[in-house]
N, C-alpha and C positions, 0 to 999 in steps of 0.2 A: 788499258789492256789487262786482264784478266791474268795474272799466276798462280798455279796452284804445285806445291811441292808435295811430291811423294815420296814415303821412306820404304815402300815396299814394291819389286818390281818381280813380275814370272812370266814367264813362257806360256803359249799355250801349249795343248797336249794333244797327242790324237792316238783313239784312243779306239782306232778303225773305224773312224766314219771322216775323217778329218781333222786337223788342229781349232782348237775350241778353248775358248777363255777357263780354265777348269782349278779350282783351287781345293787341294787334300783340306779338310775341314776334320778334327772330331766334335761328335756329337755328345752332348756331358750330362744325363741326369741330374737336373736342377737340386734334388732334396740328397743325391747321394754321388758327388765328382767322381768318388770310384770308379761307379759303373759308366764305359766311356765307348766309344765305335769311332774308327776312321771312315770316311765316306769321302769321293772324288764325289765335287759338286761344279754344275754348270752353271757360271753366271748367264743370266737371263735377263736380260732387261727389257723383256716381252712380258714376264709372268708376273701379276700382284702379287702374289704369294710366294712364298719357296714351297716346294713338296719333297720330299722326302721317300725311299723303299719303305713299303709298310713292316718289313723285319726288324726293322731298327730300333723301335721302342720295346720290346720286348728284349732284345739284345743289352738292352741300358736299363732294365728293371721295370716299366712300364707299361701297361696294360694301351693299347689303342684305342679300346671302344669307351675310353675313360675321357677322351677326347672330346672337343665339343666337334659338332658335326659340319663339314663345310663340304658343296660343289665344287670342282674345276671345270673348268670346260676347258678340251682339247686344241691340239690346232686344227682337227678337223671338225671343231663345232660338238664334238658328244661330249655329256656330263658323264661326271664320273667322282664318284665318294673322296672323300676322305676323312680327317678326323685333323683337327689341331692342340698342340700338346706345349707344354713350356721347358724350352731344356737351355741348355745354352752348345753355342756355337763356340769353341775355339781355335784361333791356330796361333802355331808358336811366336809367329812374327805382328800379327795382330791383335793379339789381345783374346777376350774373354765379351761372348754380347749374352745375354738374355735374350732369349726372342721365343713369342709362340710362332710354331711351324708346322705345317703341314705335313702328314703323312698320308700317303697311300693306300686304299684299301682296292688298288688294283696292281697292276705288275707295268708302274711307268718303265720307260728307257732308260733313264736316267733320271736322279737325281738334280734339283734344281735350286738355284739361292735366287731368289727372285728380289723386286722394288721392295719387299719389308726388310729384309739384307740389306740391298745397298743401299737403304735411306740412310744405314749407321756409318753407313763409311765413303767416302771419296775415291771414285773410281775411275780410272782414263786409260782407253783401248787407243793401242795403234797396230791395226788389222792387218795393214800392211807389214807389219812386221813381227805380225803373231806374238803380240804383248802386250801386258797389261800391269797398270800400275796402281797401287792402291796406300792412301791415306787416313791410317781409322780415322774416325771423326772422336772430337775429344768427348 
């Protein structure tokens, strides 16, 4: 049998559409920690990617179109821009990741931490009880 321990546990949130796994993240400019944004993010473990509001990089000192260029496709099947940039993820309780992430060069719903997120960290939902528990990965 399988155990895995978690040191981090939350709630989910709702946020008017429903209670949804959702973790306060800031977003931290890689070359200058100064420049920083809080952003609610949904974990996704549909999306390869995380995507991101396209405001956000320019809010943290970076330019968008400096980005390398990537498609998403929606849930309903259309493509749709975006750009990938390197910043880092932080939260208080988990640490500091490096990751390149997606942003938006359209007007998603929402904010998203997709499979390139949770490959860093050890994640376990119990839906039924609207929680979610998380293990960085060392």
């Amino acid at each position: 049998m399988l155990t895995v321990t978690y040191t981090s546990s939350f709630m989910y949130r709702d946020h008017g559409n429903g209670p949804f796994p959702t973790l306060q993240v800031e977003i931290v400019n890689a070359a200058d920690p100064s420049l920083r944004v809080n952003v609610d993010a949904y974990l996704d473990t549909g999306a390869s990617r995380s995507v991101f509001f396209g405001w956000i990089p320019e809010a943290i000192g970076l330019n968008i179109l400096d980005g390398q260029p990537l498609s998403y496709v929606n849930n309903m099947g259309q493509s749709e821009d975006g750009r990938i940039l390197s910043v880092i993820i932080n939260h208080p309780d988990l640490g500091e990741f490096p990751i390149d992430i997606g942003f938006a060069m359209w007007n998603p719903s929402r904010s998203l931490l997709g499979r390139d997120f949770l490959n860093l960290i050890q994640v376990g939902f119990r839906e039924s009880q609207f929680e979610f528990h998380i293990e960085a990965s060392p």
